[in-house]
Residue, then its C-alpha position, 0 to 999 in steps of 0.5 A: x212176168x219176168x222180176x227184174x233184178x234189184x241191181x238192174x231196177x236201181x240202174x234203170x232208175x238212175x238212168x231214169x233221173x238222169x235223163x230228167x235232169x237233162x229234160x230240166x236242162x233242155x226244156x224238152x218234155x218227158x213221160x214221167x219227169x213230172x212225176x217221176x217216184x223216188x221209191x221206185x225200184x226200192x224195197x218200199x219202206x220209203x212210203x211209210x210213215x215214220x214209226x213203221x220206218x224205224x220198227x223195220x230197220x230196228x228188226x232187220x238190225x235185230x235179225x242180222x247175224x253181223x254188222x261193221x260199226x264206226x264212227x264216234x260215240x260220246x259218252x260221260x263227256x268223252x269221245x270214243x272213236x269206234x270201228x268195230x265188227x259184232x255178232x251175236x257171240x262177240x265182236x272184234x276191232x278198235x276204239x280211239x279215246x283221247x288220242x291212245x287206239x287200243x284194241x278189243x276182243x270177245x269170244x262168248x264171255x271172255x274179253x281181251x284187250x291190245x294195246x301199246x305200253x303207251x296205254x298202259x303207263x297211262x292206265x288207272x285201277x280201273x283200266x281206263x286210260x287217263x291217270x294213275x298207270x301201271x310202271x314202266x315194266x309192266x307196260x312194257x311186258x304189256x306192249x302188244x299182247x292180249x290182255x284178258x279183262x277179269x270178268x269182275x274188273x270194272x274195265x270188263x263192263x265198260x269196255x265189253x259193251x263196245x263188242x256187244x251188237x244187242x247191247x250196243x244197237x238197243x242204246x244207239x238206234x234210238x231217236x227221241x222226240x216225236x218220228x218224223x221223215x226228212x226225205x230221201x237220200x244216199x250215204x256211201x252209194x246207197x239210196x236211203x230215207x232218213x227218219x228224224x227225232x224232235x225235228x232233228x234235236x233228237x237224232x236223225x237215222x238214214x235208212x237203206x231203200x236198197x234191199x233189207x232196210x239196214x240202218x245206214x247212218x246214224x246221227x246222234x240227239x246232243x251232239x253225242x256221235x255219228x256212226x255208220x253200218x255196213x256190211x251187214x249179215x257178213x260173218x267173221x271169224x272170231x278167235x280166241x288169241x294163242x296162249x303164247x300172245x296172252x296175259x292172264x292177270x286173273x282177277x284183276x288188271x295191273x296198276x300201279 
């Protein structure tokens, strides 16, 4: 026997929906409206229960040698807002935290962060936008360009996680409470079931029916975030910026 396609079954089950809806509409009668699959021409995982559901996505998160991540995050009572693509040795993108972008780069271990003269008048000793801020000409001089974060700084921890795929997914795909299922779905096109925590108090995760069962979108327990995944095991390159577009302040970041 001949395996249709993923694409073609997908279709073919959207055709299938679509035709019941008119059968509804009608009052006619149709084969298989009454009972009609939602798991079908779906990788499955719909059909288990909801601890085996979330044992999946997180191994085939694990697996994925990339990801593209956004969406908002709060943490110690402020709001990052994330849009970043990670790997294994690194990761690449922006964060948004009270209204000031900054950029952030990983190669291995060495991190850098971009941002405007803006973010750093604003900057305290421990690089962390909100109080105290290098002076005027040093955030000038600062505009634009990589800033290498010392290993030893405080900002290196704080601001490496957010480029860090383990790190990162161990902390967000986590719901708490009792697993439950909540039914099927779509986030962004894609058809997925969605698994909560505590009956929704502690967070509810869509995953993908298509395919490899990604995560898809994740709604964090307390109000702490929503995050969407996609791109998932599509590489990127990841560069270390020029020497003449850097800043090496050694083993500390400028203050005031």
């Amino acid at each position: 026997m001949t395996a249709i396609p993923q694409g073609r079954r997908s279709r073919r089950a959207a055709l299938v929906s679509a035709l019941c809806a008119l059968v509804a509409v009608t009052g006619a009668g149709l084969a298989g409206c009454s009972e009609q699959d939602p798991d079908a021409g779906t990788n499955g995982v719909g059909k288990l229960p909801a601890d085996r559901i979330q044992a999946r996505t997180r191994t085939a998160a694990d697996s994925a040698d990339a990801v593209h991540l956004s969406g908002d995050v709060v943490s110690n009572g402020r709001t990052y807002r994330l849009d970043m693509r990670l790997k294994s040795d690194g990761g690449s993108g922006s964060v948004t935290s009270q209204g000031v972008t900054f950029g952030l780069l990983r190669v291995g271990n060495k991190l850098y962060l971009k941002a405007n003269a803006e973010f750093w008048s604003h900057a305290d000793g421990d690089g962390k936008d909100g109080g105290g801020g290098t002076d005027t000409g040093a955030a000038d001089k600062l505009d634009g360009k990589y800033v290498k974060v010392p290993q030893g700084d405080p900002a290196y921890q704080r601001f490496s996680g957010f480029t860090d795929k383990n790190v990162l997914l161990d902390g967000l795909l986590t719901l708490h409470g009792t697993l439950a299922t909540d039914g099927h779905h779509e986030q962004s096109g894609v058809r997925t079931i969605r698994i909560t925590g505590g009956k929704g108090t502690g967070g509810t995760l869509d995953v993908s029916l298509e395919g490899t069962p990604y995560p898809v979108r994740l709604v964090r327990a307390g109000d702490a975030g929503t995050l969407t995944f996609s791109e998932w095991g599509k590489d990127f390159s990841l560069t270390e910026p020029d020497k003449s577009d850097t800043v090496d302040y050694g083993k500390q970041l400028p203050t005031s």
